[in-house]
C-alpha positions in Angstrom: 17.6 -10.7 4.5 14.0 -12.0 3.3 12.5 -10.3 0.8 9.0 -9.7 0.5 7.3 -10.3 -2.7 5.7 -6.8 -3.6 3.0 -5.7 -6.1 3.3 -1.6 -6.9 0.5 -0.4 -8.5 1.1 2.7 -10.3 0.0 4.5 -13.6 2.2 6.6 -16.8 0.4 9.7 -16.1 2.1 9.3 -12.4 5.9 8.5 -13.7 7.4 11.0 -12.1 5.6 10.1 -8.5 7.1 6.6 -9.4 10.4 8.0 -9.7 10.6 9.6 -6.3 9.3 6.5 -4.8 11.8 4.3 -6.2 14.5 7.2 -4.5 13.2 6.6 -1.5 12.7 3.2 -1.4 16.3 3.1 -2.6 17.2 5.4 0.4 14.9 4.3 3.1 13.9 0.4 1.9 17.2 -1.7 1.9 16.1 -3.2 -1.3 14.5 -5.5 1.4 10.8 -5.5 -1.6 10.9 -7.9 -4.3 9.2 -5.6 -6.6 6.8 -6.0 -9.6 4.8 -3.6 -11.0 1.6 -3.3 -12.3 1.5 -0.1 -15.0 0.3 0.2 -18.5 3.1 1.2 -20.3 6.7 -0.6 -19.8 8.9 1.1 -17.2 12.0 2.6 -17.6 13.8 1.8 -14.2 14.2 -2.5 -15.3 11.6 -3.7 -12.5 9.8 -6.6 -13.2 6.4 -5.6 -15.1 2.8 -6.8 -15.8 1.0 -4.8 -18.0 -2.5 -4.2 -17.5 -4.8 -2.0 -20.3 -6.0 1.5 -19.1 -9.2 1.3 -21.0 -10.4 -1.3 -18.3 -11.4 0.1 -14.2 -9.3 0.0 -11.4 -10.4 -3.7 -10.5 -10.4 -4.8 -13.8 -7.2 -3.9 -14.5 -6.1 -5.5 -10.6 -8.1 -8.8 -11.7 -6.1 -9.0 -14.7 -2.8 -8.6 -13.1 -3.7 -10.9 -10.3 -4.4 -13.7 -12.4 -0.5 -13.5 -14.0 1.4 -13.0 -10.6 2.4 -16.3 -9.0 2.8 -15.3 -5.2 0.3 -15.8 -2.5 1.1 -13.8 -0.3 2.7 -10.2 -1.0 2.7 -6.4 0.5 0.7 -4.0 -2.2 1.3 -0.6 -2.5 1.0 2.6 -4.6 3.4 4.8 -6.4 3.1 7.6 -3.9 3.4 5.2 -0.6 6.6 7.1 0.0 9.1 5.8 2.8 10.5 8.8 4.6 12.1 6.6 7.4 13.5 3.6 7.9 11.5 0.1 7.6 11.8 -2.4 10.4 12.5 -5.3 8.3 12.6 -7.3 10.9 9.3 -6.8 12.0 7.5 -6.7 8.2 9.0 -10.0 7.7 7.6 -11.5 11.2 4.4 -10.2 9.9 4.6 -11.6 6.5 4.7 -14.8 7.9 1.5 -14.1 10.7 -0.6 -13.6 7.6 0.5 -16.8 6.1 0.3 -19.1 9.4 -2.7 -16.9 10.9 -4.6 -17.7 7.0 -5.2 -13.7 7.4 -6.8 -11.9 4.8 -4.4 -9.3 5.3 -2.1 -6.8 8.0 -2.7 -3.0 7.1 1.0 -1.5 8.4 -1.1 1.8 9.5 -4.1 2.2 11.6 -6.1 3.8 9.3 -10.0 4.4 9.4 -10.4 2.7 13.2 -9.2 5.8 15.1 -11.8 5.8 17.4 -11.5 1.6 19.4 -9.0 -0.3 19.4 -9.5 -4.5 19.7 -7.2 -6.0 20.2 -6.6 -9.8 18.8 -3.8 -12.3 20.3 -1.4 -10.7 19.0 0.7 -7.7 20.2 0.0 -4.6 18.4 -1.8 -5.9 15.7 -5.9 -5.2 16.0 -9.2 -6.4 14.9 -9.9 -4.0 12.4 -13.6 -2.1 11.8 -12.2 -0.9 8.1 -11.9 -4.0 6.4 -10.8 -2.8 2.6 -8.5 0.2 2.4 -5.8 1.4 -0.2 -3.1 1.7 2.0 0.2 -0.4 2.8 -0.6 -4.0 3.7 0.4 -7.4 3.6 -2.2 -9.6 2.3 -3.2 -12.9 0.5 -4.0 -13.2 -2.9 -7.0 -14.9 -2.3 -8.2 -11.9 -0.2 -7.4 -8.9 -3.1 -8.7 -11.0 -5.7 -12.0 -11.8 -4.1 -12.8 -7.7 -3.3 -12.0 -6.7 -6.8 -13.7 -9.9 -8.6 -16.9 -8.9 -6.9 -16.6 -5.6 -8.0 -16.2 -4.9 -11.6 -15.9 -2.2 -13.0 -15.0 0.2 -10.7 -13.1 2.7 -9.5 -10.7 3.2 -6.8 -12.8 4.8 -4.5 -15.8 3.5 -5.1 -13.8 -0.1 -4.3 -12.6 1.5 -0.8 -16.9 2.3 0.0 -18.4 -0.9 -1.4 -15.8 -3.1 0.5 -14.8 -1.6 3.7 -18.0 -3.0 6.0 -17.3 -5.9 3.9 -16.4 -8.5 6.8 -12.5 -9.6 6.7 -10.3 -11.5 9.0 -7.6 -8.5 8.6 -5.7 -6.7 11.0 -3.8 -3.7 11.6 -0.8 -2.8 13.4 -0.6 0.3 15.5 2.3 0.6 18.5 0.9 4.3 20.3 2.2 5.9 16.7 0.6 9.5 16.6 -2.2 10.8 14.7 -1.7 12.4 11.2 -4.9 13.3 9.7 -7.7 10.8 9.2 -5.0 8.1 10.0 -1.9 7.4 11.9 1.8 7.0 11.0 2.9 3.4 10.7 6.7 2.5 12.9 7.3 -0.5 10.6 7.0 1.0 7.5 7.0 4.4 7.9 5.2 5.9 4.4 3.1 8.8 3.4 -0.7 7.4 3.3 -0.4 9.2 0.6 2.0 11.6 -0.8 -0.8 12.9 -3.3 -4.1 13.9 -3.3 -6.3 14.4 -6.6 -3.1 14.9 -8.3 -1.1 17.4 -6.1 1.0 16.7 -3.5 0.1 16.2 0.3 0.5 19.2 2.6 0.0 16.7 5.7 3.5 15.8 4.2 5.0 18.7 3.3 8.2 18.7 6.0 8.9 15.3 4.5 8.7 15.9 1.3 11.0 18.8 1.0 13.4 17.0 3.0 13.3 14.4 0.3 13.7 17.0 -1.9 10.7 16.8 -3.8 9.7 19.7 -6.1 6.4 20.2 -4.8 5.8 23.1 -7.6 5.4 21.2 -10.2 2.3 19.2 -9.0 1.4 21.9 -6.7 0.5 21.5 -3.2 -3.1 20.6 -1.7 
């Protein structure tokens, strides 16, 4: 089985969100990630760490981390990207290597922020995306993340998300007829919660999964 080198971004404050991702990844994710987080305080489930400091932004904090991982090409996600199916892992891997021999700046696994066209590229199901920086799921260079959050110090994670997303990219996303869920889409590939919190509570949108996953939803609340 390849694995995939992964960078999981995540935060102390959000340890117990990291904890239920790490479950389902467990459950769901066939240990098929090569995990190493980015946090600012050591972790206590033994995954490989960098250590970025919380005084600094968002980017800052990515730039810094970035410049001590070795791998050029990796999937990045977020603590609460929660798998609630399956992965194909046949298929992430497949694209793993389009984004290297395609020189892509990235594959978002979720059509996200293009609801309205679809363009296609020469690929099946992947498509020429009009949202070209978004904090979802995605396979991407290093070159790529490192040249989004290097132009943009200092800043947050949503202000990284507006200043970048008209931000011309050679990116793609997949999308194979999945059905709507919000502002976005689910993702067959790697099916994950986009996201499983919102401003600190936990995402109604995902409320079925979530108590299936048994997630106590009362201690963050629901929004």
């Amino acid at each position: 089985m390849v694995m995939i080198p992964t960078l999981l971004y995540t935060h102390s404050s959000y340890s117990d969100v990291l904890k239920e991702f790490l479950s389902c990844y467990s459950k769901f994710g066939n240990s098929c990630l090569d995990i190493t987080l980015l946090s600012d305080k050591e972790n206590e489930f033994g995954l490989k760490q960098i250590t970025y400091d919380d005084s600094k932004s968002y980017t800052d904090r990515l730039l810094d981390c970035l410049g001590q991982y070795d791998c050029n090409h990796f999937m990045f996600l977020h603590e609460d990207f929660f798998l609630y199916s399956e992965p194909n892992l046949e298929l992430l891997a497949d694209l793993s290597d389009i984004v290297k021999k395609d020189e892509l700046d990235f594959i978002r696994l979720i059509r996200s922020g293009d609801s309205r066209y679809l363009i296609p590229s020469a690929r099946p199901n992947l498509y020429r995306t009009l949202n070209h920086f978004a904090v979802q799921a995605m396979i991407c260079s290093k070159s790529y993340l490192l040249d989004r959050v290097s132009r943009n110090p200092d800043t947050s994670i949503w202000d990284l998300e507006l200043k970048e997303m008209h931000n011309p990219s050679n990116g793609l996303y997949y999308y194979n007829g999945e059905p709507s869920r919000g502002g976005h889409f689910d993702s067959s590939v790697f099916p994950y919660m986009a996201t499983a919190i919102v401003k600190g509570a936990w995402n109604s949108e995902y409320k079925s999964e979530l108590l299936k996953l048994g997630v106590d939803t009362t201690k963050r609340g629901i929004t």
